[in-house]
C-alpha positions as CSV (number, residue, x, y, z in Angstrom):
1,X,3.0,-13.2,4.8
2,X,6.0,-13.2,2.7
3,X,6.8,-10.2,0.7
4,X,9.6,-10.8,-2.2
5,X,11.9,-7.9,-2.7
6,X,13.4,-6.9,-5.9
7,X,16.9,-5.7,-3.8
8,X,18.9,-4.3,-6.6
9,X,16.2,-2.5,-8.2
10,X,16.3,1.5,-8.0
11,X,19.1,4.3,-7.8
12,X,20.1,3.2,-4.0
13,X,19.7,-0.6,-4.4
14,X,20.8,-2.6,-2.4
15,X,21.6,-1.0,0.8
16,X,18.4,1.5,1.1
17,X,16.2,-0.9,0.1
18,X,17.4,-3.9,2.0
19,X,17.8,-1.5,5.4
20,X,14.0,-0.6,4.5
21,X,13.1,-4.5,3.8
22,X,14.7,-5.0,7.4
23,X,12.5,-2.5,8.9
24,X,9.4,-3.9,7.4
25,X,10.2,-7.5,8.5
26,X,10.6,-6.0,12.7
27,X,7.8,-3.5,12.4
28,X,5.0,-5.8,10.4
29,X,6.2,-9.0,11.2
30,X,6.5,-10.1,6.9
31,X,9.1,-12.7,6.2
32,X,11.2,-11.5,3.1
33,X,12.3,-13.0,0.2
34,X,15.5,-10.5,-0.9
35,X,16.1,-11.0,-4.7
36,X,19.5,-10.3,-5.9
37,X,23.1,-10.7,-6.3
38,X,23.8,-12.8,-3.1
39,X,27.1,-11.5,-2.1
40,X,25.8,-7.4,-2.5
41,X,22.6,-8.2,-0.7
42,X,24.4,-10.4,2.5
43,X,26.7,-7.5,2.7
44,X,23.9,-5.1,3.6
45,X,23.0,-7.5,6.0
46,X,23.7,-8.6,9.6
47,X,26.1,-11.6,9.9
48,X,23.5,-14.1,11.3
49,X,20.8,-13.8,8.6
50,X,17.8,-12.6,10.3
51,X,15.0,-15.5,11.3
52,X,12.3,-15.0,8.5
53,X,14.5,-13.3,5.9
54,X,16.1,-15.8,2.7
55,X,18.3,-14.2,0.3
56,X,17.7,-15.6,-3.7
57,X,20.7,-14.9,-5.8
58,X,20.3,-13.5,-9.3
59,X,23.1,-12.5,-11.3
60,X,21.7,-10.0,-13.6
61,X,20.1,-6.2,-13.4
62,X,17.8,-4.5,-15.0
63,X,19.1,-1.1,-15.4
64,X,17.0,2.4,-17.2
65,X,18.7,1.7,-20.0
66,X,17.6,-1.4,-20.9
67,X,14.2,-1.6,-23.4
68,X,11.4,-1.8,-20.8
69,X,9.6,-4.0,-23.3
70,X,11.9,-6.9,-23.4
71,X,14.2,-6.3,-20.4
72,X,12.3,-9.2,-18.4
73,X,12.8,-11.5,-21.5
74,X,16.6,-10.8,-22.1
75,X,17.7,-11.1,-18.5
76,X,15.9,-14.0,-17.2
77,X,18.1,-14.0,-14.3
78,X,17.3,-10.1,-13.4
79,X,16.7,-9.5,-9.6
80,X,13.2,-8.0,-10.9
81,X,12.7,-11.0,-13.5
82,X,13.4,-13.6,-11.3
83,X,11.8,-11.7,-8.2
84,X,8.0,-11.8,-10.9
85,X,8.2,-15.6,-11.6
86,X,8.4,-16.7,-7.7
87,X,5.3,-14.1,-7.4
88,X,3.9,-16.4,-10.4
89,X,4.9,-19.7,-8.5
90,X,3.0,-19.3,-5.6
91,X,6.5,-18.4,-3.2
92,X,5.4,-14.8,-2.3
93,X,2.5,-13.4,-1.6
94,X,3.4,-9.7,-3.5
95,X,6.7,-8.1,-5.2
96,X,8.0,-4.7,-4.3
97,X,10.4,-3.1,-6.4
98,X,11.6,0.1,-7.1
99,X,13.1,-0.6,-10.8
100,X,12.0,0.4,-14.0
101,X,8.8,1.0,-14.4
102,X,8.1,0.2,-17.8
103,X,9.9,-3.4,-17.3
104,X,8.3,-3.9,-13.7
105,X,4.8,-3.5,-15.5
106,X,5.5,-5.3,-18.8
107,X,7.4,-8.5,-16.7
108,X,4.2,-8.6,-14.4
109,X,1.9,-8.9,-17.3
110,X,3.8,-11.3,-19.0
111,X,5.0,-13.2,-16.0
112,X,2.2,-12.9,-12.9
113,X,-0.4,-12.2,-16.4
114,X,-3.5,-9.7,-15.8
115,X,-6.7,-10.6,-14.4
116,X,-8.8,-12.6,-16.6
117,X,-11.2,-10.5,-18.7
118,X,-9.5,-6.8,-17.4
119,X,-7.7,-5.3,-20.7
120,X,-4.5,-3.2,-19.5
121,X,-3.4,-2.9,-15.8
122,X,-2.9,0.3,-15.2
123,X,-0.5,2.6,-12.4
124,X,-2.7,4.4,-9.5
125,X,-0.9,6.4,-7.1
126,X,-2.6,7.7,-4.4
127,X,-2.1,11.7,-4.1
128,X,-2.5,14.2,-1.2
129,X,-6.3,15.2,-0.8
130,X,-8.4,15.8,2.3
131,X,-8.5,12.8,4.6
132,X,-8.0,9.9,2.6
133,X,-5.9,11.2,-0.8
134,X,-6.8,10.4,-4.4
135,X,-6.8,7.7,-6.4
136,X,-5.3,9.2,-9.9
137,X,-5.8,5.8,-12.1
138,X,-4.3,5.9,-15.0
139,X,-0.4,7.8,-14.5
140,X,1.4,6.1,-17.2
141,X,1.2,2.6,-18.2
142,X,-1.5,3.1,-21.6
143,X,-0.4,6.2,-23.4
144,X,-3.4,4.9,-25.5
145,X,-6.8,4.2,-24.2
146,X,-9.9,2.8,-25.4
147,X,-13.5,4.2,-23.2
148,X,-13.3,0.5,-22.0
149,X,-9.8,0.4,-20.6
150,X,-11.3,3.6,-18.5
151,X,-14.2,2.0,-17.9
152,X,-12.5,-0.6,-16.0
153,X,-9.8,1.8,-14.8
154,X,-12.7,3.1,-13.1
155,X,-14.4,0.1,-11.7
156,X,-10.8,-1.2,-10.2
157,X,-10.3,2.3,-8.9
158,X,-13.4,1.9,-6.5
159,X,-12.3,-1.4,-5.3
160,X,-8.9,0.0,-3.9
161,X,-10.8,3.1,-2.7
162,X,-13.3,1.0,-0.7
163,X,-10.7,-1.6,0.8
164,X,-7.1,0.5,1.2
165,X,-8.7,4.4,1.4
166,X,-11.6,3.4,3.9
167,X,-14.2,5.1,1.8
168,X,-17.7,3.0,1.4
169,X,-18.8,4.7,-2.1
170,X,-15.7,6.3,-3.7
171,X,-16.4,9.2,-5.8
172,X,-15.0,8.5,-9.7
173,X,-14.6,11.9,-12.1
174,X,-13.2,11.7,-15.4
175,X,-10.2,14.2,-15.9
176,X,-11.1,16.5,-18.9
177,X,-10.7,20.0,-20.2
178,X,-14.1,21.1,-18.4
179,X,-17.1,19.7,-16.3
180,X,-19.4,20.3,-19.1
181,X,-20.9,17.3,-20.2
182,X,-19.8,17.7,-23.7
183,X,-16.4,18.6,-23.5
184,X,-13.1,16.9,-24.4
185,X,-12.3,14.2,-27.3
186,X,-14.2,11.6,-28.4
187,X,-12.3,9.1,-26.0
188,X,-13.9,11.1,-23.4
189,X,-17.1,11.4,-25.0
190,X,-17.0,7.5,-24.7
191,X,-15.8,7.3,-21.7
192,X,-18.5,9.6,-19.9
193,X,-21.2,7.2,-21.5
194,X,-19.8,4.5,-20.3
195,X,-19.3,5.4,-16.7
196,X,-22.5,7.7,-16.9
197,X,-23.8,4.1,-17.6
198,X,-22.5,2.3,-14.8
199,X,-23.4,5.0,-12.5
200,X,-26.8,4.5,-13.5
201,X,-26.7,0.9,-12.7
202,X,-25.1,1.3,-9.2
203,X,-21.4,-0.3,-9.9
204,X,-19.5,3.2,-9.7
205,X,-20.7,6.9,-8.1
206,X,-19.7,8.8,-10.9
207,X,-19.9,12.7,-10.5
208,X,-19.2,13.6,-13.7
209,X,-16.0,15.2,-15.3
210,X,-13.5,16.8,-13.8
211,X,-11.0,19.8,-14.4
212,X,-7.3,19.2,-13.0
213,X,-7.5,21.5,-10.0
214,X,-10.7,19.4,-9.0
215,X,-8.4,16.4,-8.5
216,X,-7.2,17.9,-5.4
217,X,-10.0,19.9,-4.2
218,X,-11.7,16.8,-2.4
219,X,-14.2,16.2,-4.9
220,X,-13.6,12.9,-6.0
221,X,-11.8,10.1,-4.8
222,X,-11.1,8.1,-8.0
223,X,-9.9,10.4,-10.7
224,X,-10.2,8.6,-14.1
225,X,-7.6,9.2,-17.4
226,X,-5.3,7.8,-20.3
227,X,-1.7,7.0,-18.9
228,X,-0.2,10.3,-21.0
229,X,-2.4,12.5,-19.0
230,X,-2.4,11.3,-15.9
231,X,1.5,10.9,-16.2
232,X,1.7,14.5,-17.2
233,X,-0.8,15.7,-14.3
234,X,1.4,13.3,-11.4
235,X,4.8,15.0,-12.9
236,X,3.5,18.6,-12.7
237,X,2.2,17.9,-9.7
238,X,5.4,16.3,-7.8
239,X,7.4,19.5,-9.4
240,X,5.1,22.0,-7.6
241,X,4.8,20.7,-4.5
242,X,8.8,21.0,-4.9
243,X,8.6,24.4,-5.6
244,X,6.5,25.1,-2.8
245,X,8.5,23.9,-0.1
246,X,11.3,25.3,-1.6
247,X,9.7,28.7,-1.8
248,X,8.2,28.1,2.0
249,X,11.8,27.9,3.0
250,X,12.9,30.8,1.2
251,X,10.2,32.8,2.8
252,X,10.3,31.7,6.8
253,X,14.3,32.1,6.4
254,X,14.2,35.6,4.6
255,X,14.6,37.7,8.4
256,X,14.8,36.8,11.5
257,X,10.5,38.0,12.0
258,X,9.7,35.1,9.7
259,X,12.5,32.9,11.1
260,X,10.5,33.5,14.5
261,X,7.2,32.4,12.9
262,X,8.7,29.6,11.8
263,X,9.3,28.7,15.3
264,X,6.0,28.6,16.3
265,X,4.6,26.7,13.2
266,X,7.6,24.2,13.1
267,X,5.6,21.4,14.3
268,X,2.7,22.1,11.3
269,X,4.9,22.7,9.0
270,X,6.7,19.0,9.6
271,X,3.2,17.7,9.7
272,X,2.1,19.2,6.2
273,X,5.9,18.4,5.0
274,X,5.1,14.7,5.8
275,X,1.7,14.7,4.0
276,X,3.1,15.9,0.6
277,X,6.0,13.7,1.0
278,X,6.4,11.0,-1.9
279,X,8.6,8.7,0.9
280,X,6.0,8.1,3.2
281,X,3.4,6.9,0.2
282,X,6.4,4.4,-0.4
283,X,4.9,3.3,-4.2
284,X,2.4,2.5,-6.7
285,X,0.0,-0.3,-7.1
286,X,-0.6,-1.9,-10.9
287,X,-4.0,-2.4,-10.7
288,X,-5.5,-5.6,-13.2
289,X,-2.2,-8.0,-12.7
290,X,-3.4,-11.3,-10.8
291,X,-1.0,-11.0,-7.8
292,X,-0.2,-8.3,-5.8
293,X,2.8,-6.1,-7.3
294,X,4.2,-2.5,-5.7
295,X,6.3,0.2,-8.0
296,X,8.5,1.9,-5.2
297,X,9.9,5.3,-6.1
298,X,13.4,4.8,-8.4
299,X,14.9,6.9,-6.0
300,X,13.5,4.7,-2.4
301,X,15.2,5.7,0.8
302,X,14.9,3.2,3.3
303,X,12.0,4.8,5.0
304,X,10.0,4.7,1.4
305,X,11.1,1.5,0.7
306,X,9.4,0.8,3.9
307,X,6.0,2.1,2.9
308,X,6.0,0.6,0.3
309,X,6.1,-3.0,1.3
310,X,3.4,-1.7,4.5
311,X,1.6,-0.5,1.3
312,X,1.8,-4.3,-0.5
313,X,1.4,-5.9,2.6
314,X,-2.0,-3.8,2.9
315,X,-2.8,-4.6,-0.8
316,X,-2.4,-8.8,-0.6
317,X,-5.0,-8.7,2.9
318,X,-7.6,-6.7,0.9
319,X,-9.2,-8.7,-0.7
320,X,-8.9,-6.4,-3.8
321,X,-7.9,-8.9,-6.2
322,X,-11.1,-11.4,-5.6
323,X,-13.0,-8.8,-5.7
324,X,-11.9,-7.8,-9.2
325,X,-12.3,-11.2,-10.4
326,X,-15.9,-11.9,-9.2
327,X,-17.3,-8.7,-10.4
328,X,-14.8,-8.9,-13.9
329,X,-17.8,-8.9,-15.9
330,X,-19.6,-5.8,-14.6
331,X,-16.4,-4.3,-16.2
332,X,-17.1,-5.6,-19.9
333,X,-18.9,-4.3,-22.9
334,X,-22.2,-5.7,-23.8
335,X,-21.2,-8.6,-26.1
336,X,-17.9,-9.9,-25.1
């Protein structure tokens, strides 16, 4: 499998991300196709290039600055532009990059193009919960939804659930103000019809609508919602676990008592460190593009840069992507 690398996308590009495209190429065995200006990329490198590894120079970068809606189209020869069309000719088998988002996503539907017949890809992150995490489907791509967009936000959602999370009938819930059947908007009075629909005719296991606190109680597995809210719901989330920690440190370093405790629990407290950890999730899949693509976090270390590319390599063997396409039109309205 060959896994192209956007190497001079995100705040540590190149070295971090080549170091963690190095790691991924010894410790899953991907050959690597490292996209980028060729003298900044071979100098992160050893002085034999490694067997399996090809460096693709491209003279321009996409930086946050840059309008995410026509960055791909202005700099053609961007590591990430560049990097999206050898996905789209068949040299790659997925694209990791830890750029900006709004360009990675727009590039990859204008480039790579969705799946036939699905209307918006969307971002899913899986998110700490129980044994397997949760699917939060959509974080940010559509600020503006239609019922059908989170119909098949949905529907995709239980595809990745089933293949990457290891769980044979994901639980979906729809993120609203309350369970009650009634509440929210009329987007989710829609949208409740529409999966209460497909629930009924065995494509989802819909449970109904969900509160934010139930998105990481274990009740679901798939959590459903417009890009703003699920944007808003992944920030706040990422800022309290951050406050947490911080505040855990504050309190097992306040006397030497606690300091003590900390002693004994050090080994737990690494092992629940590492769970809420956004570097060993490594990215984001868009869901609905027609090739594998991974967002890595702006800020990748190597060892998240690393994840992320185990996390596409995962992605382009499951099957994920057929799946979509030969069930696409459980996913449609009536009538199209």
């Amino acid at each position: 499998m060959r896994i192209i690398i956007d190497a001079m996308g995100g705040d540590n590009a190149p070295s971090e991300i080549v170091k963690g495209a190095l790691r991924a190429r010894q410790e899953l065995g991907v050959d690597l196709l490292l996209v980028g200006r060729e003298e900044s990329v071979r100098a992160c490198l050893p002085a034999d290039l490694p067997e399996g590894v090809e460096i693709v120079d491209a003279r321009e970068v996409i930086t946050m600055e840059d309008d995410p809606s026509t960055a791909t189209r202005r700099k053609k020869d961007s590591s990430m532009a560049v990097a999206l069309r050898l996905l789209a000719e068949g040299r790659g088998d997925a694209v990791v990059s830890a750029g900006s988002t709004g360009a990675l996503l727009t590039g990859a539907t204008l480039t790579v193009k969705r799946i036939r017949g699905i209307r918006r890809a969307a971002l899913a992150p899986v998110l700490p919960s129980g044994e397997h995490g949760v699917m939060l489907i959509d974080c940010g791509a559509n600020v503006e939804c239609t019922a059908e967009y989170l119909l098949q936000f949905a529907c995709m959602g239980s595809f990745y659930a089933r293949k990457l999370m290891g769980i044979p009938n994901p639980r979906v819930g729809l993120v609203n103000v309350g369970t009650e059947d009634t509440k929210g908007g009329e987007l989710q009075h829609q949208t409740f019809a529409l999966l209460s629909k497909a629930h009924r005719e065995g494509r989802i296991q819909f449970v109904g609508n969900i509160e934010g606190t139930d998105v990481f109680s274990g009740k679901v597995d798939v959590a459903v919602t417009d890009g703003f809210t699920g944007n808003v719901l992944l920030k706040s989330t990422e800022g309290v676990i951050k406050y947490m920690m911080h505040a855990l440190k504050g309190v097992f370093y306040k006397n030497t008592l606690n300091k003590l405790a900390a002693a004994v629990l050090k080994k737990d407290l690494a092992a629940m460190k590492k769970s809420l950890d956004v570097n060993e999730v490594g990215g984001t899949a868009l869901i609905g593009i027609s090739k594998p693509v991974i967002k890595a976090h702006g800020s990748s270390n190597e060892t998240s840069f690393f994840a992320a590319i185990r996390q596409a390599k995962q992605f382009a063997e499951s099957g994920i992507i057929e799946d979509i396409v030969l069930n696409i039109d459980s996913m449609r309205l009536r009538g199209d």
